[in-house]
C-alpha angles and dihedrals in degrees: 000000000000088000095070098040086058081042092061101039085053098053084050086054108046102039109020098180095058092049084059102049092052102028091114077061095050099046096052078057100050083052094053093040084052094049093039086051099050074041095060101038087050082050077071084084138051099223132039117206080248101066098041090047095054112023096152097063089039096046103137104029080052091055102046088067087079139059106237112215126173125206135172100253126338124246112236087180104146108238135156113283101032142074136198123212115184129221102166122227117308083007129111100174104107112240106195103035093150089071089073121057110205126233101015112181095203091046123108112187108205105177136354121203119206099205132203141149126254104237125165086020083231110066094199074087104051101125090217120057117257110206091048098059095043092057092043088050099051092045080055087055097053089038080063095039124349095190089080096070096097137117091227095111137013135292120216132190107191127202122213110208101179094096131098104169137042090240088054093054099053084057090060128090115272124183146055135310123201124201124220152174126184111233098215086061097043091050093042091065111102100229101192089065110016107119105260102233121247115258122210131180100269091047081051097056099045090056103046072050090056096045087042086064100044095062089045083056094055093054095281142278093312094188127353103231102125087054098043093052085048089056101043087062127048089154088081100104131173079018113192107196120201115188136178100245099198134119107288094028096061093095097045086048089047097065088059092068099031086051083051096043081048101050097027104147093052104020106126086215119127111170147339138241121203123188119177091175106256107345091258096323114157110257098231083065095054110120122196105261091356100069103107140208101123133154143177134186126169116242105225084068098070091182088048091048094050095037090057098052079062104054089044095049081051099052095047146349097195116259114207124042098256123088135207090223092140081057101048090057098049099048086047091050087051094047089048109027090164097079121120087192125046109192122178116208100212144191102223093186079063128080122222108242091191096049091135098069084070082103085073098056113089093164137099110253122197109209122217095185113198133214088014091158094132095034142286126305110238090229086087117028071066088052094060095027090058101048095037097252148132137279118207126193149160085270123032143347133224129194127191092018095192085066082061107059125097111192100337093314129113125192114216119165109311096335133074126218128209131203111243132212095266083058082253125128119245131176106269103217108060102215090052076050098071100067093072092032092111089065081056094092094047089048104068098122127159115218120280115270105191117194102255093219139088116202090217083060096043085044093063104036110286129251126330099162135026111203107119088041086053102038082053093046092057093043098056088141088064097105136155084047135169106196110202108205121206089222096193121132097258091051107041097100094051093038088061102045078082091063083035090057094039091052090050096039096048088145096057113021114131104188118108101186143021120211121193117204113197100174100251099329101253084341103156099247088240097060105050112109133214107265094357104062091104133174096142122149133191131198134159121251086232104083102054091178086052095051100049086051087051086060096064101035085051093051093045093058092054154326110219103274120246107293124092094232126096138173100240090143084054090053093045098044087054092040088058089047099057100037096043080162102064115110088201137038104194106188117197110208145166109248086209094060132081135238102230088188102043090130077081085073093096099054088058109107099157114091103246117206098213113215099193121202139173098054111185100148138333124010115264112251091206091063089048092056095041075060097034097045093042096047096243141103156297121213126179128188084269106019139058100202100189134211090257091065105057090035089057090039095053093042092051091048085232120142123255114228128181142171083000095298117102124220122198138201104257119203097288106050100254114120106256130172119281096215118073102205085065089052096072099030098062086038094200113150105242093182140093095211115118103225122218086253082054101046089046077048089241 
């Protein structure tokens, strides 16, 4: 609410004339701001003195501050983390005080149940009245701790059905429970070893119910936008989320884990990540990348999970405006380093304080921004722009954002952005501009240098030739990739120019996934096998730290052997199988090597774009089938050869020559050389037909 009132000063100040002639205007906005903002801080608590005072007059509006839930009988039974105060039945006076000790500072209170019986079911005919004892209950309750009057957690009536009479309902349980963890216990579990406990059905559905409540709690699920984007995507695997975890985002952040409670056996999500900006730390203290409030849970312990967005709602509700949410993603990268998708659950109405340590995020995000109803802040249209991820909002999603721009604009919703000359985007029209200008000062970035080297090239003796980094700089417009890398030892230093060129080129990369094949790890030559040699190794692009470890580990576990054959149709076949979504397969291979398993050929039904590499002599005719056959693609260091070339030429029954040398159909239909002499010299087996070596497995 800050945030309007400066609007407003800042639209006196730089066009004065307009501010009077609409000042009536402006200060029918600064009222309403005033009276939004004493509306937000009472929102602190659960029950205002009105409402307890007159419940009658204000019956429903009283009511609808709780979730109504109705069981057969209640259990009383006394267990760790509750406790039962009794007020009998008609009666609000609590029997039993001295079981809660008020104000305790390593308490967290999670959820607290008003419980009655229905009877008569309709409770028109309730002989006391019922508004009337609930408010004096609950004015018991705070005379006893009035610290428990907060919206931090959820409020519950519940509703016993199990009884028929009147003189069986004076026999049933009437009073409050109150829900509890101690905060020294929680924090003393070792989380990275603890034994996650085992979740059935019935454990599911109470906690989808519980998290059900607790958005209700907070003023309910608003729109829908953080569980639609989940389930719009159950390709997000080894998720990481990362959510603002302050006041007016509780109930965004909420769907998350009800969509993964939900969806629990198949949900891709790993861990969370909440940040409330400090804990409660003045703002005048916050330091850039050392503010605090971080938390992390893992998201296969669903108590844990719960128990955590309360204490973080408890330590801290985030003070000023401004957010550490760059903070927030890197020390979540560093505490889970294993994730394939980063996705950042923000408060677009909120500016990044910490914008500038965007230099040390070197990982796709993608963005869910929340309460974009007058457009989207720039903070973090850069956020996914720069890092080459996705924004996600009520009312449309865009991945890969540079494809979108059209001379330096970009269309989102009902604004246009513009690039500025810091490369950065920025609201055209300047008066639009003014409802995200107090993110202006946060938002000073140079552009990203990025280091042009990579340690596994410079390991093995840097780069002598540049083909892969220079086919992938012409074809910027390749996106939704899978690259397939031949990771034997000749070709390491060409295979990871791919990786060098995606991590200098984070904006407009278009590959998803790297896959590593290594030829059957240490497999022995004579016993790989055609289809099962293995040694293939996927990772997503995402997660650059992830994939530069995966060079070496792949490496480690084998080179390739001795012999100049490898199972690169293997590793694409396999590739196109597990990303059926790819609109590319981009294979990486050494045109001095052979493809043992080429007789795969025939079961590839996914276009491959060859980079071919290692030219020492004439092109290998094996590589311009794997294009031809596919219906993809052959790309040099200097020339693009399309499908449509060897297609026409093949048609035509004419010969293919390139780079002086012709190639001809053989009888069965696959590009050889013409010469015969080159045949047996290259010695690669252009043929689909199984041998009688190759039948004994010799």
């Amino acid at each position: 609410m800050e945030r309007k009132v400066i609007l407003c000063v800042q639209i006196a100040v730089n066009e004065p004339m307009k501010f009077l002639k609409n000042k009536i205007w402006i200060f029918i906005f600064l009222i309403i701001t005033l009276l939004s903002v004493d509306y937000a801080h009472s929102q602190e608590i659960k029950f205002t003195k009105d409402v307890l005072n007159n419940p009658k007059k204000y019956g429903e509006k009283f009511e609808k501050l709780f979730n109504l839930n109705e069981i057969s009988t209640y259990d009383t039974t006394k267990t760790k983390g509750k406790i039962i105060l009794e007020n009998g039945y008609t009666r609000y006076k609590i029997k039993n005080p001295q079981d809660w000790k008020p104000h305790q500072k390593n308490i967290v209170v999670t959820q607290i149940d008003v419980i009655y019986t229905k009877y008569p079911r309709n409770k028109n005919f309730w002989r006391t009245n019922y508004y009337e004892l609930l408010a004096n209950r609950i004015k018991a309750l705070f005379a006893l701790d009035s610290s428990l009057n907060s919206s931090d957690f959820e409020w519950n009536i519940i509703l016993q059905t199990d009884c028929h009479t009147e003189a069986q309902t004076k026999e049933m349980f009437h009073g409050i429970c109150i829900h509890y963890f101690k905060i020294d216990e929680f924090e003393s579990q070792n989380t990275d070893t603890e034994e996650i406990p085992t979740i059935d059905s019935t454990d599911l559905s109470n906690y989808s119910l519980k998290v059900q409540n607790f958005i209700r709690s907070q003023g309910g699920i608003g729109d829908s936008l953080v569980y639609n984007t989940f389930q719009h995507h159950p390709e997000w695997h080894k998720a990481l989320v990362v959510m603002d975890w302050t006041g007016s985002m509780y109930r965004y952040g909420a769907q998350a884990i009800l969509w993964h409670s939900l969806h629990f056996a198949k949900s891709g999500i790993k861990n969370f990540v909440f940040f409330n900006d400090g804990d409660g730390m003045p703002d005048s203290k916050k330091e850039i990348g050392n503010t605090g409030g971080i938390y992390y849970a893992q998201a296969n312990n669903m108590d844990r999970l719960i128990k955590t967005f309360y204490l973080v709602s408890k330590r801290g509700k985030g003070g000023d405006p401004e957010e550490n949410d760059m903070e927030a993603l890197i020390k979540g990268m560093n505490r889970f380093e294993d994730f394939d998708e980063l996705v950042l659950i923000a408060d677009n109405n909120s500016c990044m304080r910490d914008f500038r340590l965007l230099a040390n995020l070197r990982v796709k995000v993608n963005v869910i921004v929340c309460g974009a109803r007058y457009g989207i802040n720039p903070q973090y249209i850069n956020l996914a722009y720069l890092t080459g991820g996705s924004i996600h909002s009520i009312e449309e999603e865009i991945k890969h954002m540079s494809s979108k721009i059209k001379g330096n604009n970009l269309k989102l919703k009902e604004l246009t952005y513009e690039l500025s000359q810091e490369n950065l985007f920025q609201i055209k029209n300047p008066p639009q501009r003014i409802q995200f200008s107090q993110c202006d000062k946060f938002t000073t970035l140079q552009p990203l240098r990025i280091d042009p080297h990579l340690n596994f090239i410079e390991k093995h003796g840097g780069i002598s030739d540049s083909t892969t980094y220079k086919i992938l700089n012409r074809h910027p417009s390749w996106s939704d990739a899978a690259v397939v890398m031949d990771w034997n030892k000749d070709m390491y230093t060409q295979s990871a120019q791919a990786i060098l060129w995606h991590k200098m080129n984070p904006r407009t990369s278009g590959i998803d996934y790297f896959v590593f094949d290594n030829d059957g790890n240490k497999l022995n030559d004579k016993k790989k096998r055609i289809g099962r040699t293995g040694g293939i190794y996927f990772v997503k692009s995402n997660n650059f730290k992830r994939v530069l470890k995966q060079c070496d580990y792949v490496a480690k576990k084998g080179n390739g052997g001795n012999s100049n054959s490898n199972n690169m149709l293997e590793a694409c076949l396999r590739s196109a199988q597990k990303y059926k979504d790819s609109k590319e397969i981009i294979a990486i291979v050494d045109n001095e090597s052979c493809m043992r398993d080429f007789r795969l050929i025939k079961y590839l039904h996914k276009p491959i774009k060859v980079i071919l590499t290692n030219i020492k002599g004439p092109i290998n005719p094996q590589y311009i089938n794997l294009a031809y056959k596919s219906g993809g693609s052959l790309h040099t260091i200097n020339d693009d050869y399309y499908n449509y070339v060897f297609t026409s030429l093949a048609e035509s029954k004419q010969k293919l020559v390139l780079n002086g040398v012709s190639y001809a159909l053989n009888k069965e239909g696959y590009y050889d050389f013409e010469n015969p002499k080159l045949r047996g010299k290259k010695a690669c087996k252009i043929s689909l037909k199984i041998s009688l070596l190759d039948k004994l497995g010799l």
